[in-house]
C-alpha positions in Angstrom: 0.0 0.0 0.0 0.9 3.7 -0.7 2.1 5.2 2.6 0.0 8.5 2.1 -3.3 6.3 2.3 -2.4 4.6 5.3 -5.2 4.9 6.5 -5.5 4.7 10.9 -8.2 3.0 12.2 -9.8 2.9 15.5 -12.0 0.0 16.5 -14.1 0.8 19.7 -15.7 -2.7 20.7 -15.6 -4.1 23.9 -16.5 -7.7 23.1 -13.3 -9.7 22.4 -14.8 -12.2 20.4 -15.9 -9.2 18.1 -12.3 -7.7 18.0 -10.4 -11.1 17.2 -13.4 -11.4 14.3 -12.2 -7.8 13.1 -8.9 -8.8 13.5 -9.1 -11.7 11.4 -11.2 -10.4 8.2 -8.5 -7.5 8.6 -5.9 -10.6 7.7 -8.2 -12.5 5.7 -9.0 -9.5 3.6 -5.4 -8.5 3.6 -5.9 -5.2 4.9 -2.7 -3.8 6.0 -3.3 -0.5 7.7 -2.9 -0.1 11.2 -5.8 -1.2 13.4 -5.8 0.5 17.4 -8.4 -1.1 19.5 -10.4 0.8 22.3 -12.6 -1.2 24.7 -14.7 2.2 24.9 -15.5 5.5 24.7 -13.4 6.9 27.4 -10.4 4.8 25.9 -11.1 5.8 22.6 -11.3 9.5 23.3 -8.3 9.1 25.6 -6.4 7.8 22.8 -7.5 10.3 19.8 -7.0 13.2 22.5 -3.7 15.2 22.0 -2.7 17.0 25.5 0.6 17.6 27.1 -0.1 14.8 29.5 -1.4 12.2 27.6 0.2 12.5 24.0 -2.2 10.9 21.1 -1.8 7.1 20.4 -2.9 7.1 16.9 -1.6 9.3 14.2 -3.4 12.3 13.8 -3.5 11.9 9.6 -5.8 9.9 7.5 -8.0 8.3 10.8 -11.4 6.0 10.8 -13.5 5.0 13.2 -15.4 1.4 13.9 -17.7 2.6 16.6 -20.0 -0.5 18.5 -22.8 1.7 20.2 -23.5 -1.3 23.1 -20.2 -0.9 25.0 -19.7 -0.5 29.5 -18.5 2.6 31.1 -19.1 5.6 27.7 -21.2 3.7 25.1 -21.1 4.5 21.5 -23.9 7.4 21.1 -22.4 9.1 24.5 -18.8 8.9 22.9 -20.1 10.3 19.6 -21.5 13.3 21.5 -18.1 13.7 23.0 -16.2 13.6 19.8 -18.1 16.1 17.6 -17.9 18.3 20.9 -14.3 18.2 20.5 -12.8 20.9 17.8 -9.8 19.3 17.2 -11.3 15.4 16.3 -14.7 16.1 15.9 -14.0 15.6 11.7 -12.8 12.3 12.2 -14.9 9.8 10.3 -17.1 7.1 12.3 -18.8 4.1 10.9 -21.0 2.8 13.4 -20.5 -1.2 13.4 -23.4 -2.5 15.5 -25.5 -5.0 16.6 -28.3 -2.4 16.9 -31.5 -2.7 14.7 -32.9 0.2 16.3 -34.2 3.3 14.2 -33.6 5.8 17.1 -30.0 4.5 17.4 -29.8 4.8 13.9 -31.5 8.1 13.9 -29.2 9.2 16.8 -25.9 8.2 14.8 -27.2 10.2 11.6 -28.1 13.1 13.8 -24.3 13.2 15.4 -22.6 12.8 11.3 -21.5 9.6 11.2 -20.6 8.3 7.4 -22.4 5.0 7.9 -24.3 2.8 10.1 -24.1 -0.7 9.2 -25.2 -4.1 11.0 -22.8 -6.8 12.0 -23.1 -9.5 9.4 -23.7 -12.7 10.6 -21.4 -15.0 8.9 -17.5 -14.0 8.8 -17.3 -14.7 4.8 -19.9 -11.7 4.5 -17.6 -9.3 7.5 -14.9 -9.9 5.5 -15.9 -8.2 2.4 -18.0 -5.6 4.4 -14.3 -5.2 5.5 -12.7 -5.1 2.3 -15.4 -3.0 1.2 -15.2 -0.3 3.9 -11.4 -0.2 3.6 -11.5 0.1 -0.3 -13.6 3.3 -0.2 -11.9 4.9 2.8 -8.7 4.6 1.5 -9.6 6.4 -1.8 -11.9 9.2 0.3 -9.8 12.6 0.2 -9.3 12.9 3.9 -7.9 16.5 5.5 
């Protein structure tokens, strides 16, 4: 891959079982760019966050979000408030990879600009392409 569409994504799941599923289509799908991992929304803010005392942990260029909405502690909708509170990382991209049939979760994620909302696939042939698929058309997006 071309370095300048590296492309940074953050996966915010706390189910392990979901993770090692991403991790794998990620390998299956021979998707190379860098995937960080936050077990929720505190993490994940903690981690896009640039401050003197707790320096980012993901590049600042060309980043993606995998948002779950059902996580403990900050769950997806709450941490999507936070981020497009936040000037500097409130333009980051989320996808919102969920379990969630529900229209006012749906609603909800629209309403706080997310660029997609799309259910977990059932079998791990189909999450592979969704995988390959959401890679494919992030990594040709223009991203500032």
């Amino acid at each position: 891959m071309i370095e300048n569409l590296m492309l940074n994504i953050l996966l915010v799941e706390d189910d392990e079982v979901d993770i090692m599923t991403v991790q794998r289509a990620f390998k299956k799908g021979n998707i190379t760019n860098p995937l960080f991992i936050a077990g929720n929304g505190i993490e994940a803010l903690a981690m896009l966050r640039d401050t003197p005392e707790q320096p980012s942990l993901i590049p600042a260029d060309r980043r993606l979000i995998l948002l779950d909405l059902n996580m403990p502690k900050m769950n997806g909708l709450e941490f999507l408030h936070e981020l497009r509170q936040d000037p500097a990382i409130r333009h980051i991209p989320v996808v919102v990879l969920t379990t969630s049939n529900e229209e006012r979760d749906r609603v909800q994620a629209y309403d706080l600009n997310v660029a997609g909302y799309i259910l977990k696939p059932v079998t791990f042939n189909t999450f592979v392409e969704l995988m390959v698929t959401l890679n494919k058309y992030w990594t040709l997006c223009e991203m500032t």
